[in-house]
Each structure stands twice: as structure tokens, then as C-alpha cells.
N, C-alpha and C positions, 0 to 999 in steps of 0.2 A: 120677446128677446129669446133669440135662440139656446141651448145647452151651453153650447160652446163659450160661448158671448157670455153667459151665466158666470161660467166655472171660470173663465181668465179674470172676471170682474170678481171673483171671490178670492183670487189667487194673488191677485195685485198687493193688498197690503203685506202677505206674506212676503216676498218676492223683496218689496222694498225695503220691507224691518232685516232679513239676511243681506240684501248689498249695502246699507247701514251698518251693520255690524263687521262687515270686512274690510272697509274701508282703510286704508293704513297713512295716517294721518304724517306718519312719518316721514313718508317718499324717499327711502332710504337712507335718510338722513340717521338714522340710530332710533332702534326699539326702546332702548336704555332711557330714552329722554322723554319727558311730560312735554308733548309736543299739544300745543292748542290748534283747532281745526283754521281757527281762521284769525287776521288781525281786529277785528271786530272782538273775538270770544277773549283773545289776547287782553286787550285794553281793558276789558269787563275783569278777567282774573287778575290784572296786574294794580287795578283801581285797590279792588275788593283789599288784597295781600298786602300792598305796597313793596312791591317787586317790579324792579328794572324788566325789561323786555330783550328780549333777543332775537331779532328778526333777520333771515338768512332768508335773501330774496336769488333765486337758483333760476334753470330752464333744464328741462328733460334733455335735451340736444347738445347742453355745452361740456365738451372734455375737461375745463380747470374745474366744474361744479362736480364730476363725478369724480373728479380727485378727489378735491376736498371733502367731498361725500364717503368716500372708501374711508379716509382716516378720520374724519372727525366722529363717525358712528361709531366707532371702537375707543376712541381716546380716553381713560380711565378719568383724567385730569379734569376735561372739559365736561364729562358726563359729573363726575360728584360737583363744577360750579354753579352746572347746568341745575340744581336744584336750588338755589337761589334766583333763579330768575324766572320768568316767565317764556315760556319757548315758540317761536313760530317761525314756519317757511315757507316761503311761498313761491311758488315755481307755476310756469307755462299760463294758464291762465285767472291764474291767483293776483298778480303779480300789483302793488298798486298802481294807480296812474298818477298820482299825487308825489307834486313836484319834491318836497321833504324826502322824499326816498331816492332822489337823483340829485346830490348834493353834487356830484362832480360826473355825472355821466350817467346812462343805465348799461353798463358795460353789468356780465354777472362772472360768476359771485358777487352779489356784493351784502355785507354782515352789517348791520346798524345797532345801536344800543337804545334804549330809548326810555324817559321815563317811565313812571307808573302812567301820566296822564297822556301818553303819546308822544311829549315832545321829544325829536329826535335830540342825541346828545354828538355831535357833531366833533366834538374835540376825542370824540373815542376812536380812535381808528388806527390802522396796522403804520406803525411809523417807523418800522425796518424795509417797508415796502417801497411801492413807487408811488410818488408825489402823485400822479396823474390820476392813479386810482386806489385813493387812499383806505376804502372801502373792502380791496381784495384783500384776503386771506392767503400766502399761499405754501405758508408753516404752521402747525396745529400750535407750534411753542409760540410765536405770533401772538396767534388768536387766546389764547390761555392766559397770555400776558394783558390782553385789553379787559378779558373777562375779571382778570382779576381787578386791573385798573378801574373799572364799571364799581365793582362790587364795595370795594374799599371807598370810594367815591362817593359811593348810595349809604354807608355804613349796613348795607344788609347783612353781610355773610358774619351769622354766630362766631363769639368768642375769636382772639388775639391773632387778627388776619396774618401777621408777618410768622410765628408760630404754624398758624398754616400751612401756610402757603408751601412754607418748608419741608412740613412733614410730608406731603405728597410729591 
């Protein structure tokens, strides 16, 4: 074995433990949020907790997801409900193939709620929107209003939701 051959083969675990560590699991979605790597790590944390899921299935390429990306990363609202759930996104090719995540299309945006144990919860979805894709997002006040709906639903979120809700 050569030097060279030597020192790349001694170099490789370093190399992989730093592009591990920069990894930004977020995809712009908001540094603010406990974002889980993967729906897999999801379903593991939200078993464990018993906490609702929030799956935001995206692509790199689509203009209404980098909307909605711009404002829902900053949204004070959705970041403090964002800690009652369990958070994942999944974009390009994350994305599942499993028919439960294409309830009415795989048009994207599209935002699902979903059990602690995976099942999607189907009756949660933006009902100021358009029927066709009940899924899209494309008001943060929308979205905040399902999260909330999720949450009081689940009885997760600490102490006297209507109280809440209000104070933010």
C-alpha cells in the first residue's frame, strides 16, 4: 500500500465524522425547530414521547415550498407549537413512496400530521385552502391553526389550550 493510499485511508473517518456534523437537517426549513433526520428517527421519537408528528414533504426546486420556507422558519407561533411535536421534512430525495403520504396527489408542499404510531391523521388539513389539495399550506395563520387543531386533539400541549392560544 502506497503513502498516499496510506494517509486518504487514515483521513476517511475524519472527513466523514466533519461532513456528519454539518449536515443541516433543517433544509432551510428553520434552525429554531427540533427537526428529526429522517421519518424513521421521527416515528422512533414520537413512539418514545407520545407526540404528534409533523411531516413537511418539500422539493429543492418548488417556488410555493421556498415560500413557505421563507415564513414558516421565522414564525414565532409555529416555532413555540413546534415543541409539542415531533418535526420532520423531507425534501428531493427523502421523500416517501408510500401511498399514506399522497392522500390526494403528491403535488408539494404538502404538510401531514400524523400520530405518535405513524398513522396519518387525515381530517387535519388547511380547510381555508383548495379542496383539490387539501394538504397545501399557503398562510403560516392556516398552518398554525391545524397545528393548533393537532395539538388540542392529541391533548399534548401543557396547561389550558384556549388560554394559550390567545396569549401568543
Amino acid at each position: 500500500m502506497g503513502l498516499l493510499s496510506l494517509f486518504l485511508l487514515l483521513l476517511k473517518p475524519l472527513t466523514s465524522t466533519l461532513t456528519s456534523e454539518v449536515t443541516d437537517v433543517s433544509n432551510g426549513w428553520g434552525e429554531e425547530y427540533s427537526w428529526q433526520p429522517s421519518l424513521e428517527a421521527a416515528l422512533t421519537v414520537a413512539e418514545e414521547e407520545s407526540r404528534p408528528i409533523m411531516l413537511i414533504i418539500h422539493k429543492s426546486w418548488c417556488g410555493a415550498c421556498k415560500s413557505l420556507k421563507a415564513t414558516f422558519s421565522v414564525d414565532d407561533e409555529a416555532i413555540d407549537l413546534a415543541q409539542d411535536f415531533v418535526m420532520v421534512n423531507l425534501g428531493d430525495g427523502d421523500v416517501p413512496d408510500d401511498q399514506k403520504f399522497k392522500i390526494d396527489g403528491s403535488y408539494v408542499p404538502r404538510i401531514y400530521f400524523l400520530k405518535p404510531d405513524g398513522t396519518v391523521l387525515p381530517d387535519f388539513y388547511n380547510k381555508q385552502g383548495n379542496p383539490k389539495f387539501r394538504y397545501y399550506y399557503h398562510s403560516m395563520d392556516n398552518l398554525v391553526d391545524v397545528m393548533w387543531e393537532v395539538l388540542e386533539a392529541s391533548q399534548t400541549r401543557q396547561g389550558d389550550k384556549a388560554s394559550n392560544r390567545e396569549e401568543l
